[in-house]
C-alpha positions as CSV (number, residue, x, y, z in Angstrom):
1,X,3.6,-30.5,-25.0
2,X,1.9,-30.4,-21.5
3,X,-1.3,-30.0,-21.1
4,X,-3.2,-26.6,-22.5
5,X,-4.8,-26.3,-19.1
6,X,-1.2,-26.0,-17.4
7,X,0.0,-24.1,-20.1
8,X,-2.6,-21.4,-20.0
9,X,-3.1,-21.8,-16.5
10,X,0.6,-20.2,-16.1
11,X,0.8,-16.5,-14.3
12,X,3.3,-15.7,-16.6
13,X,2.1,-15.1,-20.9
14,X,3.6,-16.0,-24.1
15,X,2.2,-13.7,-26.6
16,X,3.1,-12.8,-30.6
17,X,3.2,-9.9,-32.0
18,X,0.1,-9.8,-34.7
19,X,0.9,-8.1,-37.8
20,X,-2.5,-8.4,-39.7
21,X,-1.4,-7.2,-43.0
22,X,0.0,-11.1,-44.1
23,X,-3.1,-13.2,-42.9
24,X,-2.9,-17.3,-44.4
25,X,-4.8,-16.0,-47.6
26,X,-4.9,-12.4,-49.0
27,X,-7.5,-13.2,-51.5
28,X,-8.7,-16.9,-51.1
29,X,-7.3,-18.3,-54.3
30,X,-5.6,-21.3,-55.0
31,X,-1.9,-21.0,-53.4
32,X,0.1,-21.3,-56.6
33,X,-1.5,-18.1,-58.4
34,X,-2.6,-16.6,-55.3
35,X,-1.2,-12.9,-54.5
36,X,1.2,-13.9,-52.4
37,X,3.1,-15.8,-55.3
38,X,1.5,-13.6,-58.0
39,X,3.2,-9.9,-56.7
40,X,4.6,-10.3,-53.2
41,X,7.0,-13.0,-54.1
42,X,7.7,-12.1,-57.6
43,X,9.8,-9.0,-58.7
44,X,7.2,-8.3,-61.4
45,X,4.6,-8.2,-59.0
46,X,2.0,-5.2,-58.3
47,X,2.7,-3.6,-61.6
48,X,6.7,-3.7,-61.0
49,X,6.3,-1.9,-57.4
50,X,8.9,-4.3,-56.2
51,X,10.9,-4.5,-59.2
52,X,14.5,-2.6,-57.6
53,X,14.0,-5.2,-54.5
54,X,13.4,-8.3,-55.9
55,X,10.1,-8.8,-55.0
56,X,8.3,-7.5,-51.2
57,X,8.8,-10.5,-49.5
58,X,11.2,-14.0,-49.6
59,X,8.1,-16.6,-47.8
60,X,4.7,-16.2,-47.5
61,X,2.2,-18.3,-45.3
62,X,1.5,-22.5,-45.0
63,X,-0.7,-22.4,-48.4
64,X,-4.6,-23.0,-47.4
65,X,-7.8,-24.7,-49.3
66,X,-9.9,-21.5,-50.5
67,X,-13.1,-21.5,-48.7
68,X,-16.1,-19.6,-48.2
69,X,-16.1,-15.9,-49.4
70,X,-17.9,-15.0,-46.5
71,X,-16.3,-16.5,-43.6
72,X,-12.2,-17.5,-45.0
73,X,-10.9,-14.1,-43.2
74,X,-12.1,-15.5,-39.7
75,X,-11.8,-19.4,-40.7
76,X,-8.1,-18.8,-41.5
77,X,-7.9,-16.8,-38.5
78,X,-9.2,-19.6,-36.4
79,X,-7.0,-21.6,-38.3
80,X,-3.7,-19.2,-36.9
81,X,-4.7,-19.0,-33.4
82,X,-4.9,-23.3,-33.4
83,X,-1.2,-23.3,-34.7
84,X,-0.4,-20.8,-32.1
85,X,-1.8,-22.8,-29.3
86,X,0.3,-25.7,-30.1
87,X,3.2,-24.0,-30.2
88,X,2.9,-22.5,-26.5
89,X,1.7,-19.3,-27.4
90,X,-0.9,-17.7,-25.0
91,X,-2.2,-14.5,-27.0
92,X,-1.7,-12.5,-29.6
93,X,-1.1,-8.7,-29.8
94,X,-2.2,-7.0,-32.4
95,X,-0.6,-4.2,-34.5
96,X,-3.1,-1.7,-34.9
97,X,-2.2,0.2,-38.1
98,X,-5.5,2.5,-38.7
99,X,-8.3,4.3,-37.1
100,X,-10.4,1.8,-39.6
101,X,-9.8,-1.0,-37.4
102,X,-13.0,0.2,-34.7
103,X,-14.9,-0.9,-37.2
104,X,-17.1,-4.4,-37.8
105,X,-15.6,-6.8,-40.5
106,X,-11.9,-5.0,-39.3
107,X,-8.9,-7.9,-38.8
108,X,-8.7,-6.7,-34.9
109,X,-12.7,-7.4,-34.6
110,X,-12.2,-10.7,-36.6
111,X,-9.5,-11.8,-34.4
112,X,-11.4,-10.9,-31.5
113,X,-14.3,-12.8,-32.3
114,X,-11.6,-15.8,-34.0
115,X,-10.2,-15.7,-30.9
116,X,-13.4,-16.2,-28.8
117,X,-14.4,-19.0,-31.3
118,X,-11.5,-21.5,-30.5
119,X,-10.5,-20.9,-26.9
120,X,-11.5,-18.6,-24.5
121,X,-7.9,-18.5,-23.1
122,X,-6.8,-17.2,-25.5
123,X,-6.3,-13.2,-24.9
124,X,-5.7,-10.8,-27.7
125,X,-3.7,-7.4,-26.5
126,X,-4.7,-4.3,-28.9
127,X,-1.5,-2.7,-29.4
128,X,-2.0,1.2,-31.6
129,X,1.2,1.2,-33.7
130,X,1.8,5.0,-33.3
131,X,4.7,4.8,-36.2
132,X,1.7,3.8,-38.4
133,X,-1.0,6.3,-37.2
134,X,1.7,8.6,-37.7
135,X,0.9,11.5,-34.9
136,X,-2.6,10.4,-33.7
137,X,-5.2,12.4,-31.8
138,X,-6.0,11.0,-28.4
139,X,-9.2,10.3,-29.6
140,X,-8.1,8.1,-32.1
141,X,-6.2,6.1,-29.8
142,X,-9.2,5.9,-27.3
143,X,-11.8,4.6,-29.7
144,X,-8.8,2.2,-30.7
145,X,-8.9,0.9,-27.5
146,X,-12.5,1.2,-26.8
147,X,-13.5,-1.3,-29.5
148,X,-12.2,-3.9,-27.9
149,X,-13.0,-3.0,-23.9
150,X,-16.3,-5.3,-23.9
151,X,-14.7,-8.6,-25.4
152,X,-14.3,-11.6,-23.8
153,X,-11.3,-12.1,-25.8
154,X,-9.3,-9.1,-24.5
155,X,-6.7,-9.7,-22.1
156,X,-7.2,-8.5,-18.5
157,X,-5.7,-8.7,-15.5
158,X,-7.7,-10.9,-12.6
159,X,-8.7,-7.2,-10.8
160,X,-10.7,-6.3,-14.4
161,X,-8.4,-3.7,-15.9
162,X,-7.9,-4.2,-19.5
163,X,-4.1,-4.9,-20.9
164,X,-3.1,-2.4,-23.3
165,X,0.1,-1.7,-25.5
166,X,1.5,0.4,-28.0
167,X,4.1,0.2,-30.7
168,X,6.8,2.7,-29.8
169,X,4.9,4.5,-27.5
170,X,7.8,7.2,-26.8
171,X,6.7,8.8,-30.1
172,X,4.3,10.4,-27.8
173,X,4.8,11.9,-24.6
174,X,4.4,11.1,-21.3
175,X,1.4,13.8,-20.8
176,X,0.0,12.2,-24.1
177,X,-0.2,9.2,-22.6
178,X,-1.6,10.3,-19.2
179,X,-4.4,12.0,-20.7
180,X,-5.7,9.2,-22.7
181,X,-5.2,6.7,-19.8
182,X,-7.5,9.3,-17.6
183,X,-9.7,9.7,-20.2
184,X,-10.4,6.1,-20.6
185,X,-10.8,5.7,-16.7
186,X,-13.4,8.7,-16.7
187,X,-15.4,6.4,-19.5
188,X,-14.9,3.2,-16.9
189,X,-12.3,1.5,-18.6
190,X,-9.5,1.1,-16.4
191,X,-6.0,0.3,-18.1
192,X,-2.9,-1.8,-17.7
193,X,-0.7,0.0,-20.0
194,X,2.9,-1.8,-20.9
195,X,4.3,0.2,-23.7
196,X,6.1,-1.3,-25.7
197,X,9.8,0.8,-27.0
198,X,12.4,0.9,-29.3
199,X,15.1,1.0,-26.2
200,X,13.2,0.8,-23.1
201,X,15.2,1.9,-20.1
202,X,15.7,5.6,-21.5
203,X,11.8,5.9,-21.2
204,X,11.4,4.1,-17.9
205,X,11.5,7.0,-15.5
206,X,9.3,9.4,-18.0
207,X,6.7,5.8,-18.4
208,X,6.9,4.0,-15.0
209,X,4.7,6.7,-13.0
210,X,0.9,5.5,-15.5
211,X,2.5,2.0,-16.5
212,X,1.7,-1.1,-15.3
213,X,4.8,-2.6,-16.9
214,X,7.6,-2.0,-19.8
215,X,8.1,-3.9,-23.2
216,X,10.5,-3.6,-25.8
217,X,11.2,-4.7,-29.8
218,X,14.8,-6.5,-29.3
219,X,17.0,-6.9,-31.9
220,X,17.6,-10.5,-33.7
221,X,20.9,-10.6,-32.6
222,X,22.5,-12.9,-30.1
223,X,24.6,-10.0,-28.2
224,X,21.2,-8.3,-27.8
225,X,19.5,-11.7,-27.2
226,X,21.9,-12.2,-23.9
227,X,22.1,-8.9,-22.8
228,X,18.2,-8.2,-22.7
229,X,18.4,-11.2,-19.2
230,X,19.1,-8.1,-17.0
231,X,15.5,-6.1,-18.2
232,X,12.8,-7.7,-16.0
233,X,15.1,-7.4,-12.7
234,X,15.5,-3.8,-13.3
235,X,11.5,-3.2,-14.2
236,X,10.7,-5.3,-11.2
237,X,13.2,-3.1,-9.2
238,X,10.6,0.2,-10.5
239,X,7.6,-1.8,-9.5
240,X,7.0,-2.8,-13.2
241,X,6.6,-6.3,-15.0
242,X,8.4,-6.9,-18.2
243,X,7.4,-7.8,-21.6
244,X,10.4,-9.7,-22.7
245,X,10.8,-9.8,-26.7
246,X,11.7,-13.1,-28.3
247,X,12.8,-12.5,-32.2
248,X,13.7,-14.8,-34.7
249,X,15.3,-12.9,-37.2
250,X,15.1,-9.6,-39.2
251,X,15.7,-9.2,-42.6
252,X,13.5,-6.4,-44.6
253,X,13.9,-6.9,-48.4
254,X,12.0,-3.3,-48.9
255,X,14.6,-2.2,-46.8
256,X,18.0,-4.2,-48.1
257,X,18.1,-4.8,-44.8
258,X,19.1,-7.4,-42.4
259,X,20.7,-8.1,-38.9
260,X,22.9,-11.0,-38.3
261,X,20.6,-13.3,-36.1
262,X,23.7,-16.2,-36.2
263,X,21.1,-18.7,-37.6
264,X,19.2,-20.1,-34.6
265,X,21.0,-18.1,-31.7
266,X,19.3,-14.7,-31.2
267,X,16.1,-17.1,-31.2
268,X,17.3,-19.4,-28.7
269,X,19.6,-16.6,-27.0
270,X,16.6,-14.7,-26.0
271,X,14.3,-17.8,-24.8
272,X,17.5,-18.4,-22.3
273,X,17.6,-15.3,-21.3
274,X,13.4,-14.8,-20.7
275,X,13.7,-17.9,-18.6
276,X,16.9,-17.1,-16.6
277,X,16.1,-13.8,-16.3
278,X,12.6,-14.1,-14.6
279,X,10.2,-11.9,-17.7
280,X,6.9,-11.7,-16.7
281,X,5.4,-12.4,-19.9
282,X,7.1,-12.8,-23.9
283,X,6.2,-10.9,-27.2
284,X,7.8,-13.3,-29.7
285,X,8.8,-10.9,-32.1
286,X,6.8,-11.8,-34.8
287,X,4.3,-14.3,-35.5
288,X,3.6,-13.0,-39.1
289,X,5.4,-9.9,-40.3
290,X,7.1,-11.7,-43.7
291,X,7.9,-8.2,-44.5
292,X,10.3,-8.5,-42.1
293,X,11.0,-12.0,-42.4
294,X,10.6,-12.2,-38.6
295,X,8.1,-14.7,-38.5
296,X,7.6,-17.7,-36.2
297,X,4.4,-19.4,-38.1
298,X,5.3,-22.0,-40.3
299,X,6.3,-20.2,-43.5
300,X,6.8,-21.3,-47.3
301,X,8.1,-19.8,-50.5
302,X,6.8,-20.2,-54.6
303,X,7.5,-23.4,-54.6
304,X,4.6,-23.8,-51.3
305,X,6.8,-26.6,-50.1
306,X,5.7,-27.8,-46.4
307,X,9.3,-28.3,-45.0
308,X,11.5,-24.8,-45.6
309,X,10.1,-23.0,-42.6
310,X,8.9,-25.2,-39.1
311,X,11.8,-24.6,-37.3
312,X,11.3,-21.6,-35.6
313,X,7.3,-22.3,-34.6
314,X,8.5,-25.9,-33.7
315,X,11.7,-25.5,-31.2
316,X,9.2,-22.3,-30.3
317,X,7.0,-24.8,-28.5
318,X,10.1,-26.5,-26.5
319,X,11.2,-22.8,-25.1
320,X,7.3,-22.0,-24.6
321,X,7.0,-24.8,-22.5
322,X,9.9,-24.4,-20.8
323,X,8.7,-20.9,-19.5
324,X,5.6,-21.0,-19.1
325,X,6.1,-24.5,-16.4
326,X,9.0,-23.5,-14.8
327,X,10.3,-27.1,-16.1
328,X,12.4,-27.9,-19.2
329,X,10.7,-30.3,-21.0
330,X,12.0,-34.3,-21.1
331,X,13.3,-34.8,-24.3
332,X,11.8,-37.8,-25.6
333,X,12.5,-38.3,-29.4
334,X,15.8,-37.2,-31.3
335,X,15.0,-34.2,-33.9
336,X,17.6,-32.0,-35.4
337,X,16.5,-28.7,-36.5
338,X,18.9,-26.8,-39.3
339,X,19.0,-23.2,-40.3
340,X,21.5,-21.8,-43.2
341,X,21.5,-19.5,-45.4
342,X,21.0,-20.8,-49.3
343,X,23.6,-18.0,-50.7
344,X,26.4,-16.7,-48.7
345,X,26.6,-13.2,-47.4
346,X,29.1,-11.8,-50.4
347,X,26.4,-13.6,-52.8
348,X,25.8,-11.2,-56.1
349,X,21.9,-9.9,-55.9
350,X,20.6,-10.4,-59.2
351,X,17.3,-9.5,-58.5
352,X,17.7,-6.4,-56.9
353,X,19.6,-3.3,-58.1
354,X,20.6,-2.1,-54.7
355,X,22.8,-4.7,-52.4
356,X,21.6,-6.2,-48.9
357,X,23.5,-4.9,-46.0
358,X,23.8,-5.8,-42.1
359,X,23.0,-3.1,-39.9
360,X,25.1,-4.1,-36.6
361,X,27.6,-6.7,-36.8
362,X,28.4,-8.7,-40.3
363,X,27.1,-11.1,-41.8
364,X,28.3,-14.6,-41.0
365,X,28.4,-18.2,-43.0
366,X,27.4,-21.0,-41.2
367,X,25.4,-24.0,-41.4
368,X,23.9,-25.2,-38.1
369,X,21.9,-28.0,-37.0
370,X,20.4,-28.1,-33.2
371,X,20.0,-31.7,-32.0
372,X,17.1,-32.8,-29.7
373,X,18.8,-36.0,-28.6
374,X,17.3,-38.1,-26.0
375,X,20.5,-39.7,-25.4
376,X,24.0,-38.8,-26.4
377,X,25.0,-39.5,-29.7
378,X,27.0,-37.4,-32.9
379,X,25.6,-35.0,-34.7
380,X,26.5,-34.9,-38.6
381,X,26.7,-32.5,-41.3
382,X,27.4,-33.6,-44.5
383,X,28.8,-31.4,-47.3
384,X,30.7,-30.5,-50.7
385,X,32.1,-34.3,-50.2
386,X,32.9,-34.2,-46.4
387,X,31.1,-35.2,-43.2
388,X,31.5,-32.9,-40.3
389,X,31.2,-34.5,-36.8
390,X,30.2,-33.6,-33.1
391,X,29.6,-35.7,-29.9
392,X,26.6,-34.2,-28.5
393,X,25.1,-34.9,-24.9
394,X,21.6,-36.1,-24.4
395,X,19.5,-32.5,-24.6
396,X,20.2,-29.3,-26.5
397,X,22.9,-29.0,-28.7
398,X,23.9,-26.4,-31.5
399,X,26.7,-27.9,-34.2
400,X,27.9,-25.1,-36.7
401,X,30.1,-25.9,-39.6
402,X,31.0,-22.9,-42.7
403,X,29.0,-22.6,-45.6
404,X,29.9,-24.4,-48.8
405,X,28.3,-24.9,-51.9
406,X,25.8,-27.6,-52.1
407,X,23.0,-29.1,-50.5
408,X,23.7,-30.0,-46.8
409,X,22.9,-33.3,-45.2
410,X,22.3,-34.2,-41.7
411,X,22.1,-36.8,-39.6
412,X,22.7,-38.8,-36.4
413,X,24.3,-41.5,-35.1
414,X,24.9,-43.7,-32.1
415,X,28.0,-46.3,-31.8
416,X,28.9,-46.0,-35.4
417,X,25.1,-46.8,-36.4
418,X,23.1,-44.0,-38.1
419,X,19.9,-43.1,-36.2
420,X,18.9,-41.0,-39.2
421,X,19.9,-38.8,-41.8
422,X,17.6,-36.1,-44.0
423,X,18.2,-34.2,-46.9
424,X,15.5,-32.7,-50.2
425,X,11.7,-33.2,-49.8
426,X,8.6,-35.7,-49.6
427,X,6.1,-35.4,-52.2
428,X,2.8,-37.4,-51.9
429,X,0.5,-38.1,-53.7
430,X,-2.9,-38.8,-52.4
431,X,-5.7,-41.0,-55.0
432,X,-8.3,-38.9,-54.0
433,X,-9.8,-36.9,-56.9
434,X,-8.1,-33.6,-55.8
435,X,-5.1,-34.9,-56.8
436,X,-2.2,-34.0,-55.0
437,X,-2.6,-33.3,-51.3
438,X,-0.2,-30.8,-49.6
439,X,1.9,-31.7,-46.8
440,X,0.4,-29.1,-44.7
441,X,-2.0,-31.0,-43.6
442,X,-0.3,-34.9,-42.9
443,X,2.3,-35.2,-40.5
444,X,5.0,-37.7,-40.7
445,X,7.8,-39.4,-39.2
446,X,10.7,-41.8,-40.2
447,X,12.0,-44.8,-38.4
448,X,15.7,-45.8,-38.6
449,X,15.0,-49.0,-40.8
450,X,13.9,-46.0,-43.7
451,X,9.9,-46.8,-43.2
452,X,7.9,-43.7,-43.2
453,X,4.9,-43.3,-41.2
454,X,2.4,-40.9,-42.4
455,X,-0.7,-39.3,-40.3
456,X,-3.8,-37.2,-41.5
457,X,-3.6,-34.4,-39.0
């Protein structure tokens, strides 16, 4: 990673979308009977309120050491924004789902003050949800806003006016809008709105007039990934910036939803298409809505094992980098990244009495692995009894291979000599009189002779 000083020091913003409602710890309890395993992963959980979906969510946060009553909200948060930071990311904004959230002790004031705590650069965006509020009054949205106007940890732009969003903003009109952005100016905050939309350049005209720039959701698909590299030159063309999104995925078990991401390529699709197409600054689409399953943080299931979910936040901080210095990064260490689905599409749904469907194009079976190679070499997939192949230049590379059953293997190899090749977990086990220490906090890496080298973090 360069330098946080280059990275923050960057005209252009990486921020993720905050969703507040899935912090690291919901209750502070031990991870393995905590509520995220206790009802939100399990279909009995909450009473049976999830019963018909098979459970709220499929991952839940990186578990964390309880801590004190008191403080663990804004520890943990502390905790989020230091991961975000090392993965390129700039700011946060936040999802504001309630008028509640003016208030001391609220998750928007914490992160505010989290914020504050562990770097200064580090800018939160409040962003009103207004498909939450569910038709607010302008006042409601002002004092929204108004909470945060006197904190250092609010984004503004170097001439002092405070950055401001909102979560489909078109369910409110353009004269809504207008009056609360005068009324704000008439209490001596001055605004940089950049609404964000669910389909942007149908509101553009209606919006450009009291915007200082345009965002919008996305779609985790790869078609919309690539055809989003044309938004910024047509906002800069109205005198707007552009908010570019960057999502990961979507798949909403409440909804027995999902839309076809194509394992890693809507992700890396719309990094591409941020960089080539000039956005001004990115709204990674999400950091931590599991709801949604659109998360970037490093992300876990029941089982709270530390390696199911890094590959988003880690290739994250390749792209961020990338953007934010004008300069792909060197590639200095071969990694391979793989995304795959553990049951194929036409897969029965035991769990849940209503089947999962893909909104947008189908579904499709593939196991992929992305190489990182600092030189050339093969890339290998290894499965039901076969080994898949494919040369691979020193860089980026994305190898694809169907879906079978069993558990894949991958690897690399140079000259006929494996580099490396991984496949199941690492448990360890530390003699301290905790017992058994959780990955989450060591990281590790293995040389091609088999030794493993392991690091407190």
């Amino acid at each position: 990673m360069p330098a946080a000083d280059q990275l923050f020091g960057s005209d252009k913003k990486v921020f993720a979308h905050y969703f507040y409602p899935f912090p690291l710890s919901i209750d502070n309890a031990a991870s393995a009977q905590d509520y995220y395993n206790r009802n939100y992963l399990s279909p009995a959980g909450e009473n049976n309120k999830w019963i018909t979906e098979g459970g709220y969510l499929r991952a839940r946060p990186l578990p964390v050491m309880p801590s004190a009553p008191t403080t663990y909200q804004i520890d943990n948060m502390k905790t989020e924004i230091k991961m975000a930071i090392a993965a390129g990311i700039t700011g946060f904004t936040v999802d504001v789902l309630g008028a509640t959230q003016v208030n001391a002790g609220s998750q928007l004031q914490n992160l505010l003050s989290a914020a504050g705590a562990v770097d200064s650069r580090f800018k939160i965006v409040v962003m009103p949800d207004i498909s939450a509020l569910g038709t607010p009054s302008a006042a409601v949205v002002e004092s929204i806003i108004t909470s945060v106007a006197t904190s250092p940890a609010a984004y503004r732009l170097p001439d002092g006016r405070l950055v401001v969003s909102a979560f489909n903003a078109s369910l409110e009109t353009p004269t809504f809008w207008s009056g609360v952005l005068t009324d704000l100016s008439t209490a001596g905050i001055d605004v940089a709105f950049v609404p964000t939309f669910l389909g942007w350049s149908g509101n553009a005209t209606a919006y450009a007039p009291f915007s200082y720039g345009f965002a919008d959701w996305g779609t985790a698909t790869p078609a919309s990934s690539t055809s989003m590299q044309s938004a910024p030159g047509q906002a800069h063309a109205l005198g707007r910036i552009f908010m570019m999104p960057v999502d990961p995925q979507q798949y909403r078990p409440k909804d027995f939803a999902y839309w076809e991401a194509g394992n890693s390529a809507a992700f890396r699709d719309a990094w591409t298409s941020s960089i080539a197409g000039d956005a001004d600054w990115i709204q990674l689409v999400t950091w931590g809505d599991f709801s949604e399953s659109s998360q970037i943080q490093p992300y876990t299931d029941t089982t709270l094992a530390s390696d199911i979910g890094t590959g988003y936040y880690d290739m994250n901080a390749y792209y961020a980098s990338w953007y934010l210095t004008g300069v792909a990064p060197a590639v200095t260490d071969d990694v391979l990244f793989y995304f795959y689905r553990r049951e194929a599409v036409a897969s029965a749904d035991p769990a849940q009495t209503t089947p999962t469907h893909a909104v947008g194009p189908a579904g499709t079976d593939n196991i992929e692995v992305v190489g990182f190679l600092d030189a050339p070499g093969t890339l290998e997939i290894t499965i039901g009894g076969q080994t898949y192949l494919h040369d691979a230049p020193a860089g980026v590379t994305s190898f694809t291979v169907p879906l079978q059953t069993g558990t894949p293997q991958f690897g690399l190899s140079r000259n006929g000599t494996e580099v490396f090749s991984a496949a199941g977990t690492i448990s360890i086990v530390d003699a301290l009189p905790s017992g058994t220490l959780d990955l989450t906090y060591w990281s590790g890496s293995v040389s091609a002779d088999g030794t493993c080298e392991i690091t407190a973090l």
